[in-house]
N, C-alpha and C positions, 0 to 999 in steps of 0.2 A: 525597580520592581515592576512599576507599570506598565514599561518598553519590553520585558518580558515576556509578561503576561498577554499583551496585547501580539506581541513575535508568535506566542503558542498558539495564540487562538487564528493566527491567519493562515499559519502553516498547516494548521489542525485542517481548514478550510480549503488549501491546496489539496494538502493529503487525497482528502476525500474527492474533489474534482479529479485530478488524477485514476484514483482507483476506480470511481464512478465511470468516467470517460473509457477507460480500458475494460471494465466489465463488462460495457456497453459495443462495445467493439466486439468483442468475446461472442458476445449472445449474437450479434450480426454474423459471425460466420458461423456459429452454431445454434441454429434458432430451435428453441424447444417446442416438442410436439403440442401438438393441438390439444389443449385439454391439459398440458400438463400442469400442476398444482404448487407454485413456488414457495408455497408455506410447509411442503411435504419436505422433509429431509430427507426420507426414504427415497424419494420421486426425486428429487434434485441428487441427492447421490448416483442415482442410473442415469439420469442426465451427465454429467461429470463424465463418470467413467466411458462414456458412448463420443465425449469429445474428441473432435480429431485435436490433435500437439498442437497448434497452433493456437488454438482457441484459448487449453493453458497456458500457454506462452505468454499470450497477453493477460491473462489475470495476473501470471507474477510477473512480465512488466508492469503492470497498474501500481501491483506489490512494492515492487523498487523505484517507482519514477514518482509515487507516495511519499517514501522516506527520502531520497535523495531534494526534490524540489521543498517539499511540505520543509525540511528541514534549513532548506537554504532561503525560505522564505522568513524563516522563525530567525535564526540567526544574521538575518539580514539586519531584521527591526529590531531584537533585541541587545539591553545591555548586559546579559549573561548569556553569550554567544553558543559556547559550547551545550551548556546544561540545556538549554532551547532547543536547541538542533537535536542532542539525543533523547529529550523528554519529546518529541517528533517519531523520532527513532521507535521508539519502547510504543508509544500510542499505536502505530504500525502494525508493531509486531504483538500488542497484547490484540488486536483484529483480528490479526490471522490466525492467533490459535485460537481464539473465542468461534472465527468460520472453521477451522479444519475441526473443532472439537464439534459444530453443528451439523455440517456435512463434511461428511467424506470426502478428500480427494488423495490424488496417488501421492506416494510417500515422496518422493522427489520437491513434487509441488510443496509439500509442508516444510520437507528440509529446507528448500530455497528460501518460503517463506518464513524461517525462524532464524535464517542464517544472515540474510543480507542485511535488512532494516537498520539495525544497529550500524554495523561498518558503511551503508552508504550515506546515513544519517551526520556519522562523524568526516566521513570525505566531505560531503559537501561544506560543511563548517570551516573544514583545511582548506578547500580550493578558494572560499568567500574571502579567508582571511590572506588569503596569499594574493590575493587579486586576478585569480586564475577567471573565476566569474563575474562579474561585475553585476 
């Protein structure tokens, strides 16, 4: 149970590097205006929408390369391989809608991000266990 918990909380730690790293990348190719107020939902929704594709792109790569790693990290260390990996999964994806329900983004971006998490959560688990990843 320890090797679990201990699998959750490093993945959890990945996770967050990942999406952190890629949101950061995001804002570098679409730097917001002077003055703009990031605690504004309103103000970060016209940000959003004003991104060129690309900038989404990488939020939901952050999105996906979140649950794909975070979870190969958890089911790496843990003794309940699977349940780790998609307790990774679900952490992800209850992010995303907790963001898409604060700010607005376009309905694509929330469908990716409520669709993928889970299924790359459980791939990575299938590739670790097959020896696809080492």
């Amino acid at each position: 149970m320890v090797r679990t918990i201990l699998g959750i909380l490093a993945g959890a730690v990945v996770a967050w590097l990942a999406i952190s790293v890629c949101e950061f990348a995001s804002l570098f190719l679409h730097r917001p205006a002077p003055g703009l107020d990031m605690r504004d939902p309103q103000a970060l929704a016209a940000h959003i929408a004003a991104a060129p594709l690309s900038a989404m792109l990488l939020v939901v790569l952050g999105w996906s390369l979140a649950a794909l790693l975070g979870a190969w990290v958890a089911a790496r260390i843990a003794r309940h391989k699977t349940v780790a990996a998609l307790f990774i999964g679900a952490l992800v994806l209850l992010g995303v809608v907790a963001n898409n329900m604060m700010i607005p983004h376009p309905l694509w971006m929330t469908i990716a991000g409520v669709v993928l998490p889970i299924p790359l959560a459980w791939l990575a688990t299938r590739r670790m266990r097959s020896g696809a990843i080492r």
